[in-house]
Biopython code that builds the backbone (N, CA, C, O; Angstrom):
import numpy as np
from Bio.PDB.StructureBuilder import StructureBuilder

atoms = [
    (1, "UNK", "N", (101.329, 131.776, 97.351)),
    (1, "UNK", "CA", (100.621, 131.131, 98.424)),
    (1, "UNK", "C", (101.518, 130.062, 99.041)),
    (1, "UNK", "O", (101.966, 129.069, 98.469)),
    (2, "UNK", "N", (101.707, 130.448, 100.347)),
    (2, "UNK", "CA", (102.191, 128.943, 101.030)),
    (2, "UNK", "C", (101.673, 127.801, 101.186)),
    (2, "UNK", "O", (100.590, 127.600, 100.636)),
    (3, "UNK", "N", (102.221, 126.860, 101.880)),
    (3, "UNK", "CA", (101.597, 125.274, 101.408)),
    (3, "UNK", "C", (101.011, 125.309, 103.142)),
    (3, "UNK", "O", (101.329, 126.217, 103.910)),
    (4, "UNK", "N", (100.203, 124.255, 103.499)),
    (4, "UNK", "CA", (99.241, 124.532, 104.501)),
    (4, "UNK", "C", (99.560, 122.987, 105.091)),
    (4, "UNK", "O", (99.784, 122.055, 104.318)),
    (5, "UNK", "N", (99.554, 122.864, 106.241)),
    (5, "UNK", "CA", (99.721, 121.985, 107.166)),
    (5, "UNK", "C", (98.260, 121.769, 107.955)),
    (5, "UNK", "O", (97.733, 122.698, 108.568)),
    (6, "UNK", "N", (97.543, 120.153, 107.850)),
    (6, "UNK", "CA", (96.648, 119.842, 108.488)),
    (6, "UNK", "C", (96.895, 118.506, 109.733)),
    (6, "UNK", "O", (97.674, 117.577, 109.947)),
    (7, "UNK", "N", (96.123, 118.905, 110.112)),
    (7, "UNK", "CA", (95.817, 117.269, 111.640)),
    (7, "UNK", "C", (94.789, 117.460, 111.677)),
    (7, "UNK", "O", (94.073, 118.446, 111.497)),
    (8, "UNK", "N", (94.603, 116.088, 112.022)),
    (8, "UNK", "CA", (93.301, 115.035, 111.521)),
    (8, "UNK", "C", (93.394, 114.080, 112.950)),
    (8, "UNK", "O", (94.368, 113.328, 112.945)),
    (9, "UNK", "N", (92.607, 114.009, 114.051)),
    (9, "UNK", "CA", (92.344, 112.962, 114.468)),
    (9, "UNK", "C", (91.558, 113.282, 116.172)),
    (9, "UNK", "O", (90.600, 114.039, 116.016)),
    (10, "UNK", "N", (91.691, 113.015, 117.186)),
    (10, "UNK", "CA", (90.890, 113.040, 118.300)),
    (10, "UNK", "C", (90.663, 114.869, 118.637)),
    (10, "UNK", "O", (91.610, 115.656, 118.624)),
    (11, "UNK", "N", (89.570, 115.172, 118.852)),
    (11, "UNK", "CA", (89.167, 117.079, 119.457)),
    (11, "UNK", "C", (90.353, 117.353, 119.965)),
    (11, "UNK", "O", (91.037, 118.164, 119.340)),
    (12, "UNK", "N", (90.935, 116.726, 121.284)),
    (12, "UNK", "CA", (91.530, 117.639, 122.321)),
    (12, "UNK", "C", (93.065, 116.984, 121.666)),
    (12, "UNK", "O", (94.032, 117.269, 122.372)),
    (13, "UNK", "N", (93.315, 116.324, 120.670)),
    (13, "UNK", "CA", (94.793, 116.274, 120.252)),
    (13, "UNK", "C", (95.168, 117.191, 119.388)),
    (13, "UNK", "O", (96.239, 117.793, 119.462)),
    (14, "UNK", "N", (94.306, 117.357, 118.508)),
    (14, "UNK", "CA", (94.581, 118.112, 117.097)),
    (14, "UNK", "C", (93.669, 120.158, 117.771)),
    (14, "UNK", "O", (93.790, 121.296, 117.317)),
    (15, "UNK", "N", (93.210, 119.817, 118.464)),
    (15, "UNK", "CA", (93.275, 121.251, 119.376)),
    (15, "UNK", "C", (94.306, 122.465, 119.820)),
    (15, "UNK", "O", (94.058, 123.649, 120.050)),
    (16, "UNK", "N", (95.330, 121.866, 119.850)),
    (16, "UNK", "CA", (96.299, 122.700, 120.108)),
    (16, "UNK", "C", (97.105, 123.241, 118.860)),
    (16, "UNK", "O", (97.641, 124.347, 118.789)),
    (17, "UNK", "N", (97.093, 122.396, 118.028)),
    (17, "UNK", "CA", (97.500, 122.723, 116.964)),
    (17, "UNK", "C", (97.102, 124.008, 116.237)),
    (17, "UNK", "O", (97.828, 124.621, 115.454)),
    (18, "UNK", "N", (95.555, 124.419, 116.683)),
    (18, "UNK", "CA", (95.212, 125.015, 115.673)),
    (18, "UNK", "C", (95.670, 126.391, 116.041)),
    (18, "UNK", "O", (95.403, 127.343, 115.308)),
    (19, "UNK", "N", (96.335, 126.528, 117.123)),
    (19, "UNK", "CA", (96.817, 127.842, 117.619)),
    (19, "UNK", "C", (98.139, 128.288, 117.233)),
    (19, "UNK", "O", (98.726, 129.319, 117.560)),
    (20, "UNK", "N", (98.663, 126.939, 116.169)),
    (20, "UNK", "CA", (99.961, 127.449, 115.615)),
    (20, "UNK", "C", (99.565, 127.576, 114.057)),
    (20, "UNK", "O", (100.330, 127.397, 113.109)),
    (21, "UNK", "N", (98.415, 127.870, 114.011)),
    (21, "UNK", "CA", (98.099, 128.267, 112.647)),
    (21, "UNK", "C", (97.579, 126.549, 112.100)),
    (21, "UNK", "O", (96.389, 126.531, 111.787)),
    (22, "UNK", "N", (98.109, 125.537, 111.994)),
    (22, "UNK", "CA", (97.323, 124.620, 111.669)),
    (22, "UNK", "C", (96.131, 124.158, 111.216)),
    (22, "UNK", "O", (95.165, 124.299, 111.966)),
    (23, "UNK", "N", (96.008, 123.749, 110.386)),
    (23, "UNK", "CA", (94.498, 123.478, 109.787)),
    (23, "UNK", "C", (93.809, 121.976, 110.632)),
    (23, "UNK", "O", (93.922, 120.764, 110.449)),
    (24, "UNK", "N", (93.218, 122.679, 111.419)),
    (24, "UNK", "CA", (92.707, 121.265, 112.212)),
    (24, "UNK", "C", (91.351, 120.730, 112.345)),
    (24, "UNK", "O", (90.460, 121.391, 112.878)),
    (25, "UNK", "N", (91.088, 119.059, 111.681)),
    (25, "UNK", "CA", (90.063, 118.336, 111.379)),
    (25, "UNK", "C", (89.836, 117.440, 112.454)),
    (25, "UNK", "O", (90.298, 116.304, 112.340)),
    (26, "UNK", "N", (89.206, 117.745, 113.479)),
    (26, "UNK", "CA", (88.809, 116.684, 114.448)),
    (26, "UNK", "C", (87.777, 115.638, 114.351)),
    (26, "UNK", "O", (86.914, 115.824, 113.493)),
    (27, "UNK", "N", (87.705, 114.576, 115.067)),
    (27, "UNK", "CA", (87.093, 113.275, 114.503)),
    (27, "UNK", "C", (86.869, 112.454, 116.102)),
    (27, "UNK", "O", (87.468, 112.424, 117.177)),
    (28, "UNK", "N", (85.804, 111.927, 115.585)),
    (28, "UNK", "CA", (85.369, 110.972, 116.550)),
    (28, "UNK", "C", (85.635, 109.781, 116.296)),
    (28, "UNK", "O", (85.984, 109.001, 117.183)),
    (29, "UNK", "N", (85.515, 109.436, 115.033)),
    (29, "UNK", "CA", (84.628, 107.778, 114.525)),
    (29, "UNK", "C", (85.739, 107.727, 112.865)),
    (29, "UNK", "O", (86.079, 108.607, 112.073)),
    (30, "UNK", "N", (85.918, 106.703, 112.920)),
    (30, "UNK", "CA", (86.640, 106.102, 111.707)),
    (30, "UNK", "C", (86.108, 106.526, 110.547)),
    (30, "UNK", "O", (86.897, 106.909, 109.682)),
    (31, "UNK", "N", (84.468, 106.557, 110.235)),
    (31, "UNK", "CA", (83.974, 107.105, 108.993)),
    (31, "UNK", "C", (84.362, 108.633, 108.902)),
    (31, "UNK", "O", (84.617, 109.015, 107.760)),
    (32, "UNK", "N", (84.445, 109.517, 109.849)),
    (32, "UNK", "CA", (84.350, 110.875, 109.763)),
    (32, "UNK", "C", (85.874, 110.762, 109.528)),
    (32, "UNK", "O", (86.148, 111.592, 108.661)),
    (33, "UNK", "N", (86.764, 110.231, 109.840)),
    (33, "UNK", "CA", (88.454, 110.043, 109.642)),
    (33, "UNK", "C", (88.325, 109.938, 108.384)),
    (33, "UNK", "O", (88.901, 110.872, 107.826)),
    (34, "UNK", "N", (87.711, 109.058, 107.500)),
    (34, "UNK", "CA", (88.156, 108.849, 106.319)),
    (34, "UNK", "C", (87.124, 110.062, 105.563)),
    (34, "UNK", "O", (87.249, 110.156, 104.342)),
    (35, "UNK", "N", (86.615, 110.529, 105.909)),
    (35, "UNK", "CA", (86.148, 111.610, 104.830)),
    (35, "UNK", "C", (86.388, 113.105, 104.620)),
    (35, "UNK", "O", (86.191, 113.896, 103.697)),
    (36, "UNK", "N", (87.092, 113.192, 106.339)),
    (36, "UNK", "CA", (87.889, 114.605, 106.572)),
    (36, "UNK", "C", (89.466, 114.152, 105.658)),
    (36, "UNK", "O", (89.844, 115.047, 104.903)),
    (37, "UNK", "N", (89.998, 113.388, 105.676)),
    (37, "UNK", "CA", (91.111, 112.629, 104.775)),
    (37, "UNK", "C", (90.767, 113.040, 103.311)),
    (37, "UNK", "O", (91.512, 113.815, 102.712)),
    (38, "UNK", "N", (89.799, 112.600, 102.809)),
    (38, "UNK", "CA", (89.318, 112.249, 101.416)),
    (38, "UNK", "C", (89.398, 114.168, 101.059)),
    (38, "UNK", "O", (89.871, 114.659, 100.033)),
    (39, "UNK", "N", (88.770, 114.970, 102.275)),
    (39, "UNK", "CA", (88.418, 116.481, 102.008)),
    (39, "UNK", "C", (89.480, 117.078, 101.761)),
    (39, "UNK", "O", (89.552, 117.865, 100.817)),
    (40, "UNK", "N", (90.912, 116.713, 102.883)),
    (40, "UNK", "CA", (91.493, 117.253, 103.004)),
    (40, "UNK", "C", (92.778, 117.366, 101.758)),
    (40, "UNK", "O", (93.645, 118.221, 101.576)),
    (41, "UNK", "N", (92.370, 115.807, 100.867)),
    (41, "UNK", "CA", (93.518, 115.333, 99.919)),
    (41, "UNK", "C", (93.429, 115.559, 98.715)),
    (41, "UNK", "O", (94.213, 115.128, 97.871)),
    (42, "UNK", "N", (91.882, 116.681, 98.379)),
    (42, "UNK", "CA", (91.616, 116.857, 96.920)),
    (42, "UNK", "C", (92.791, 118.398, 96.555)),
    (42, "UNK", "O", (93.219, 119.289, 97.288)),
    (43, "UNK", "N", (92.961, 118.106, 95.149)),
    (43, "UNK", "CA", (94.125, 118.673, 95.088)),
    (43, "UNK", "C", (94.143, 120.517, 95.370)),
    (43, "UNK", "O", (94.890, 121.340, 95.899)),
    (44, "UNK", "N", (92.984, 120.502, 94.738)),
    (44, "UNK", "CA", (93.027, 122.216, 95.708)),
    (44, "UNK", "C", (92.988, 122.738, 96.965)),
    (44, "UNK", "O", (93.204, 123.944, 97.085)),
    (45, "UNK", "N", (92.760, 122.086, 97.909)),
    (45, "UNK", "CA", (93.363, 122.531, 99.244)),
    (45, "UNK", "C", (94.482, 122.953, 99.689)),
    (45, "UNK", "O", (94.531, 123.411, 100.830)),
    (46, "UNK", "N", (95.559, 122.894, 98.927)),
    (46, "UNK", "CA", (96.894, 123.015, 98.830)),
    (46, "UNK", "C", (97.356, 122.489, 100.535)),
    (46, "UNK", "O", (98.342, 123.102, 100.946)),
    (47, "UNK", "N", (97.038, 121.928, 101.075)),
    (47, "UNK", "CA", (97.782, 120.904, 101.978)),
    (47, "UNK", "C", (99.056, 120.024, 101.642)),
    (47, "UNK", "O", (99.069, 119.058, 100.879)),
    (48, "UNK", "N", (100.146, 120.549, 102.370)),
    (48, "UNK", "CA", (101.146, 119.281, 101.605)),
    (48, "UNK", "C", (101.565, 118.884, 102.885)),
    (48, "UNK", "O", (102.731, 118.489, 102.888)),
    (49, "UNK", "N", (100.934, 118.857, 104.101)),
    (49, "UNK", "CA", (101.668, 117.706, 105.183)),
    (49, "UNK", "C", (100.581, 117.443, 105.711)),
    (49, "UNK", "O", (99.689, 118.272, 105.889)),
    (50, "UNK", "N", (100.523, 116.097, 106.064)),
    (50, "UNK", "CA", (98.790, 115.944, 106.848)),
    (50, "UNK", "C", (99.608, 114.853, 108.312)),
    (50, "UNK", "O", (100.382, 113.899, 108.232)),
    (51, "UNK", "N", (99.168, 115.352, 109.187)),
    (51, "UNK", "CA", (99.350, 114.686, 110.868)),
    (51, "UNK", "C", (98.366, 113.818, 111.063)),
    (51, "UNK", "O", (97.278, 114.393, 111.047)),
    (52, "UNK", "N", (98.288, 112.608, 111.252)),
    (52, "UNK", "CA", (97.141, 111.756, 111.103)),
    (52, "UNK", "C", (97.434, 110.785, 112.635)),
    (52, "UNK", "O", (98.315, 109.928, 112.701)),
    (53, "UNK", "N", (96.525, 111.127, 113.757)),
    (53, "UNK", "CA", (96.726, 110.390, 115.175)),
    (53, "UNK", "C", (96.845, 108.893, 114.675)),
    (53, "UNK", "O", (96.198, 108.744, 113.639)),
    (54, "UNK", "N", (97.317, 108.036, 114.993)),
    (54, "UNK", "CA", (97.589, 106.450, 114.911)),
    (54, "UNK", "C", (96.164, 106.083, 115.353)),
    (54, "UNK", "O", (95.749, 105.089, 114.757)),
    (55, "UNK", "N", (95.370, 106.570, 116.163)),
    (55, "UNK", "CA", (94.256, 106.267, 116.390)),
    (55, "UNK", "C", (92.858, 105.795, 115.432)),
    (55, "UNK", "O", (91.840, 105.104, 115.476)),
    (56, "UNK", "N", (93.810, 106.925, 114.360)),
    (56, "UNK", "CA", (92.823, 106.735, 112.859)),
    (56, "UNK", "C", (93.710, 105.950, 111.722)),
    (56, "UNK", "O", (93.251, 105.661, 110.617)),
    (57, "UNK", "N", (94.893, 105.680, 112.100)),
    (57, "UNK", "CA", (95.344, 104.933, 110.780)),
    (57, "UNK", "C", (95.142, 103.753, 110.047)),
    (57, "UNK", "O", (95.179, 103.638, 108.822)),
    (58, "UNK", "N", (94.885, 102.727, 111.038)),
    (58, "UNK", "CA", (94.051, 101.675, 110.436)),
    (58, "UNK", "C", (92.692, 101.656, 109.378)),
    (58, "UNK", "O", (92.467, 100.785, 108.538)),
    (59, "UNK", "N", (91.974, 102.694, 109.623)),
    (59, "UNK", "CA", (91.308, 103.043, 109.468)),
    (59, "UNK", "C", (90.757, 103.935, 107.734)),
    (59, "UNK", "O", (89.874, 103.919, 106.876)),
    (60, "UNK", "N", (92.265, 104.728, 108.181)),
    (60, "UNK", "CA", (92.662, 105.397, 107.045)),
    (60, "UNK", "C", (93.965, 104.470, 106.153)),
    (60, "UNK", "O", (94.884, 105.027, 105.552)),
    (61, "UNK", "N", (93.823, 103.355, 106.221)),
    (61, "UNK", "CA", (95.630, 102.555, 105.889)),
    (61, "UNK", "C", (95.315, 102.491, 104.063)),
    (61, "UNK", "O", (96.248, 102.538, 103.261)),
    (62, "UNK", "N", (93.935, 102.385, 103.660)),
    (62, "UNK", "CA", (93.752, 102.383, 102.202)),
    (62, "UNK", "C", (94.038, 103.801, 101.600)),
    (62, "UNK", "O", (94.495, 103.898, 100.461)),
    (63, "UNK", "N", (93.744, 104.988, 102.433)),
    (63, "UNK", "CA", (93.581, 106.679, 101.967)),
    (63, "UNK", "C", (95.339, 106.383, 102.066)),
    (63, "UNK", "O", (96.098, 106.308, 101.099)),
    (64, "UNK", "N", (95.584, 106.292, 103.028)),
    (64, "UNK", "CA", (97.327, 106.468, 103.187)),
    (64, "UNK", "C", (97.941, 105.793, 102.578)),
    (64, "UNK", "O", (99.045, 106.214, 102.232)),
    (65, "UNK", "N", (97.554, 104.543, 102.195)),
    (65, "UNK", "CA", (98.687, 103.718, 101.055)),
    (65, "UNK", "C", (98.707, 104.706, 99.825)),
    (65, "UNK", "O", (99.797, 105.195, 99.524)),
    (66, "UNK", "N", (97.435, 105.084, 98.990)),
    (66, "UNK", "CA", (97.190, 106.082, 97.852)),
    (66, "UNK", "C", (98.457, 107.239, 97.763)),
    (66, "UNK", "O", (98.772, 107.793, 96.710)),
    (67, "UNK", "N", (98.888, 107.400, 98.625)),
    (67, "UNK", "CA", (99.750, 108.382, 98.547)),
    (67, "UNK", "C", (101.087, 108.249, 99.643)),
    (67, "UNK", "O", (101.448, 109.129, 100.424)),
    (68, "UNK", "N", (101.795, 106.699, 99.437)),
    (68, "UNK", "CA", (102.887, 106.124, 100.000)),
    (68, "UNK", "C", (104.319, 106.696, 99.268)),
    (68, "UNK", "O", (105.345, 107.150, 99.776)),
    (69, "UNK", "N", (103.876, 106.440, 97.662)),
    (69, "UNK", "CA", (105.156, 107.083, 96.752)),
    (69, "UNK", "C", (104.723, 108.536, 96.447)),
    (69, "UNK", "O", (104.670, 108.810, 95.248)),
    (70, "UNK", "N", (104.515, 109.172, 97.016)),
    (70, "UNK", "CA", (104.077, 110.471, 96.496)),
    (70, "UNK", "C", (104.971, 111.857, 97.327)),
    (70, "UNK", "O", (105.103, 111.974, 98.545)),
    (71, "UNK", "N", (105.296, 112.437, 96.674)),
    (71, "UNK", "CA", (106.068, 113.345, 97.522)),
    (71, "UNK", "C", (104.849, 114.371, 98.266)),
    (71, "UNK", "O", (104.854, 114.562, 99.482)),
    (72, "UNK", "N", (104.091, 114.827, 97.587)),
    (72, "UNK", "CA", (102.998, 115.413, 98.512)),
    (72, "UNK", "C", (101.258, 114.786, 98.089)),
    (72, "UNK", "O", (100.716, 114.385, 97.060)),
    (73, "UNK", "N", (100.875, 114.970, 99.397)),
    (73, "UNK", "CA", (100.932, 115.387, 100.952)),
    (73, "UNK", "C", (101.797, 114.167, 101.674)),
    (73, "UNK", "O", (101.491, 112.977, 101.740)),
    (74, "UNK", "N", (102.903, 114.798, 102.162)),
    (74, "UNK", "CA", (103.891, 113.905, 103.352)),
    (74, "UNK", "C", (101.944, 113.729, 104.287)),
    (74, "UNK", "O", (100.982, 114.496, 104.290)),
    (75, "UNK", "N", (102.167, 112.389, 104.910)),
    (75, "UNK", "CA", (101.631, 111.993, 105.989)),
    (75, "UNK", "C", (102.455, 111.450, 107.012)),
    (75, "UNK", "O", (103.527, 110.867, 106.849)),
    (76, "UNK", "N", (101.777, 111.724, 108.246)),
    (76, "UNK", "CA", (103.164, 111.700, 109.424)),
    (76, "UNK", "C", (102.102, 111.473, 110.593)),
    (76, "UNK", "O", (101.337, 112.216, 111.208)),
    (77, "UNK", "N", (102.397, 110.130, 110.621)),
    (77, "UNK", "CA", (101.297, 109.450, 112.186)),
    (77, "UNK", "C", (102.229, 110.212, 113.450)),
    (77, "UNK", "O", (103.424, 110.002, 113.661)),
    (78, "UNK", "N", (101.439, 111.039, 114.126)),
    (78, "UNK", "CA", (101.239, 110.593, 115.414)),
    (78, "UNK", "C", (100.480, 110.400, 116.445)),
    (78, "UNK", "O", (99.279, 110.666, 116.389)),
    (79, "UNK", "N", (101.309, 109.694, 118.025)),
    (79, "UNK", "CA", (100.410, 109.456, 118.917)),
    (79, "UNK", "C", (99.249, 110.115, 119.164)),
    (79, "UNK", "O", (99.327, 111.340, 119.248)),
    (80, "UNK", "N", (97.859, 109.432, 119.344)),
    (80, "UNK", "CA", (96.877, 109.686, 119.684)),
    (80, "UNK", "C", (96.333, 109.955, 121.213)),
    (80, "UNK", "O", (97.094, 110.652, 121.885)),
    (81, "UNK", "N", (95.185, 109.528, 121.834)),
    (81, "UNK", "CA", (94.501, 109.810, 122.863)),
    (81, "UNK", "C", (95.597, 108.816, 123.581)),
    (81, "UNK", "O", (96.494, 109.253, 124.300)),
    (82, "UNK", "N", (95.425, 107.554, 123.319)),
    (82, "UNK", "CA", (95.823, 106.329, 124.198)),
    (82, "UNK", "C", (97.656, 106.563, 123.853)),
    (82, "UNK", "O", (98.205, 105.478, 124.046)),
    (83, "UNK", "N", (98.490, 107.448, 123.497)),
    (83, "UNK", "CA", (99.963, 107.546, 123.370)),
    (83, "UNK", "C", (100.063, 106.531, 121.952)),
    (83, "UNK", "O", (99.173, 106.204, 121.168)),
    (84, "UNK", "N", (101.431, 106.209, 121.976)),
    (84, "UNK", "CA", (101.585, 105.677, 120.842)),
    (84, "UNK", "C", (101.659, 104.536, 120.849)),
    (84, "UNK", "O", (102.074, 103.810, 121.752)),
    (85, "UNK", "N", (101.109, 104.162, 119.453)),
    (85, "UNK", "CA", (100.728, 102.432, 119.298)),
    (85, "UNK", "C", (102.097, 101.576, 118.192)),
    (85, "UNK", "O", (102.141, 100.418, 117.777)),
    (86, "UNK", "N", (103.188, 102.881, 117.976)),
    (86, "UNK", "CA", (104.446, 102.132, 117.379)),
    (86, "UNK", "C", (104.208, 102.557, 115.988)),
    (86, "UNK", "O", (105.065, 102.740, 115.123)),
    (87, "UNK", "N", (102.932, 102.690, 115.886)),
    (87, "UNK", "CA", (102.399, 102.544, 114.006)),
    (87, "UNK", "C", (103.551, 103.770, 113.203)),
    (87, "UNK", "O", (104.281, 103.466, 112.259)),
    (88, "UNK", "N", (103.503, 104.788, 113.665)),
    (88, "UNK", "CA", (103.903, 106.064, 112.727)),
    (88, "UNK", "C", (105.796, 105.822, 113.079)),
    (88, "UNK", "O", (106.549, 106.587, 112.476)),
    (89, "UNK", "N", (106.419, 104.776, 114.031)),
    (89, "UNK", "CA", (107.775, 104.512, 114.286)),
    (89, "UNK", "C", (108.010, 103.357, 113.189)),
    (89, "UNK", "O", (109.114, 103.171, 112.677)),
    (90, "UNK", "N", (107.054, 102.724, 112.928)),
    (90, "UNK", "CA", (106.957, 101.540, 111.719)),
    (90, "UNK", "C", (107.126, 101.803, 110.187)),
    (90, "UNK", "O", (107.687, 101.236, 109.248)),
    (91, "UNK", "N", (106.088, 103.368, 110.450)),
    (91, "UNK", "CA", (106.269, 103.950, 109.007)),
    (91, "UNK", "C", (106.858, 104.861, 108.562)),
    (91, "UNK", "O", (106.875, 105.246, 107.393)),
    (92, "UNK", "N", (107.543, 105.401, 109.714)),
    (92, "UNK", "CA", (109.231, 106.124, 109.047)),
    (92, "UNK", "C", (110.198, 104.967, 109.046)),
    (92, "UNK", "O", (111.071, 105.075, 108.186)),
    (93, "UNK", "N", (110.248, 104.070, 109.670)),
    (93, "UNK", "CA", (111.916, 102.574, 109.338)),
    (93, "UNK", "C", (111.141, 102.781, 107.978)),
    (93, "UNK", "O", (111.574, 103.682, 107.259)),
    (94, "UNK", "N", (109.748, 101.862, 107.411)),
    (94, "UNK", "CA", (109.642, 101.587, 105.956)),
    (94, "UNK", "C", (109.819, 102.774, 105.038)),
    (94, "UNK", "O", (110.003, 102.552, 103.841)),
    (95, "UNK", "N", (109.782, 103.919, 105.456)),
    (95, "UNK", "CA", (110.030, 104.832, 104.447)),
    (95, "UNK", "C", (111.167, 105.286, 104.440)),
    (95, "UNK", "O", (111.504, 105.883, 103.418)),
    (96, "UNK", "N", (112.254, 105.153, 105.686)),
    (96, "UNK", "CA", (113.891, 105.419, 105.567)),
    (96, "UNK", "C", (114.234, 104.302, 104.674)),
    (96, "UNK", "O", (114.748, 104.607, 103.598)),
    (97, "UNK", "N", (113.960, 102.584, 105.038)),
    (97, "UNK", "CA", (114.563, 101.868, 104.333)),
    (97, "UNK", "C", (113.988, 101.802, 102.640)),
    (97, "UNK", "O", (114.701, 101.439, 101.705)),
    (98, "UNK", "N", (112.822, 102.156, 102.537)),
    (98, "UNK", "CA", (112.816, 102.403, 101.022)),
    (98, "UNK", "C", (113.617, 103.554, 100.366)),
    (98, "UNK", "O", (113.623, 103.474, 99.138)),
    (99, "UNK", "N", (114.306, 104.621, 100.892)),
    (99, "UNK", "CA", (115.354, 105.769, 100.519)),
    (99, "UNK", "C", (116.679, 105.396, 100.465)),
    (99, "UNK", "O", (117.437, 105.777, 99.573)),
    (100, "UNK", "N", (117.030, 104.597, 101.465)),
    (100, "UNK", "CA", (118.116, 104.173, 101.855)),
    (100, "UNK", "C", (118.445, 103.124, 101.184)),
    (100, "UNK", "O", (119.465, 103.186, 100.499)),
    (101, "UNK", "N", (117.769, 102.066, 101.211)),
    (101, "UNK", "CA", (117.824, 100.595, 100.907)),
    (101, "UNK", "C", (118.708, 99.799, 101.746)),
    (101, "UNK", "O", (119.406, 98.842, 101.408)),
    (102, "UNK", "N", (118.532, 100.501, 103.235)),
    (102, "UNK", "CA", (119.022, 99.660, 105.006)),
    (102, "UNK", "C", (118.463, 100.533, 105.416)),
    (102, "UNK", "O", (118.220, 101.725, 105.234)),
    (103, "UNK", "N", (118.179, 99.243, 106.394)),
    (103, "UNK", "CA", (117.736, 99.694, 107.794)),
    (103, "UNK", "C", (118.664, 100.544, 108.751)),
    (103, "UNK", "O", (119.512, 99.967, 109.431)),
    (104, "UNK", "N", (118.511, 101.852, 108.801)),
    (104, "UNK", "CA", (119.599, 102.650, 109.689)),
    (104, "UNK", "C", (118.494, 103.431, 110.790)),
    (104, "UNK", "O", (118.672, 104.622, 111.043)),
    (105, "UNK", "N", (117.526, 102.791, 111.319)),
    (105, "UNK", "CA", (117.139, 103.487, 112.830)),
    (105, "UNK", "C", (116.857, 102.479, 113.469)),
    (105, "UNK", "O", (116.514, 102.571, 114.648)),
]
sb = StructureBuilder()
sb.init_structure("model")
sb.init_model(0)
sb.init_chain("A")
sb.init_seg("    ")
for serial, (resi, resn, name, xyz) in enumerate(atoms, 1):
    if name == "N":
        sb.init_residue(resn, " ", resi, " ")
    sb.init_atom(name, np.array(xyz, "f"), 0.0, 1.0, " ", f" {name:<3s}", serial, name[0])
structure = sb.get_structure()
């Protein structure tokens, strides 16, 4: 079995996705973010990359710390409805410079 790729965040962002095969969890509201998260992270789903819009990361910043040192599920913010808010450019520098130990972007 292959490993399965999900997005998680606004209808018409995570929409397109699902036409490249993608497993896609759309969301309105911060509670439904964190419980499509919680669904998506139990270990039998076999998900090992989750796309999470910046729109929901605050939101989700306790689900996503849980699995900061973890090699899977990679989580990988991006831009949402409103474009990008910097958040998911913040959390690849902290996760290059924790590999690296410098800042090289």
């Amino acid at each position: 079995m292959g490993y399965r790729i999900a997005v998680l965040g606004e209808r018409d962002i995570v929409a397109g996705f699902a036409a490249l095969g993608l497993d896609v969890y759309p969301v309105d509201q911060p509670q439904q973010a964190v419980e499509s998260f919680r669904r998506i992270t139990r270990e039998e789903t076999g998900v090992e990359i989750i796309y999470v819009t910046e729109t929901f990361a605050s939101a989700l910043a306790e689900e996503i710390d849980r699995f900061r040192n973890s090699a899977s599920p990679a989580i990988i913010l991006i831009p949402g409805r409103g474009g990008s808010l910097g958040i998911g450019r913040d959390a690849l520098k902290s996760a290059v410079e924790r590999a690296v130990g410098a800042d090289i972007l």
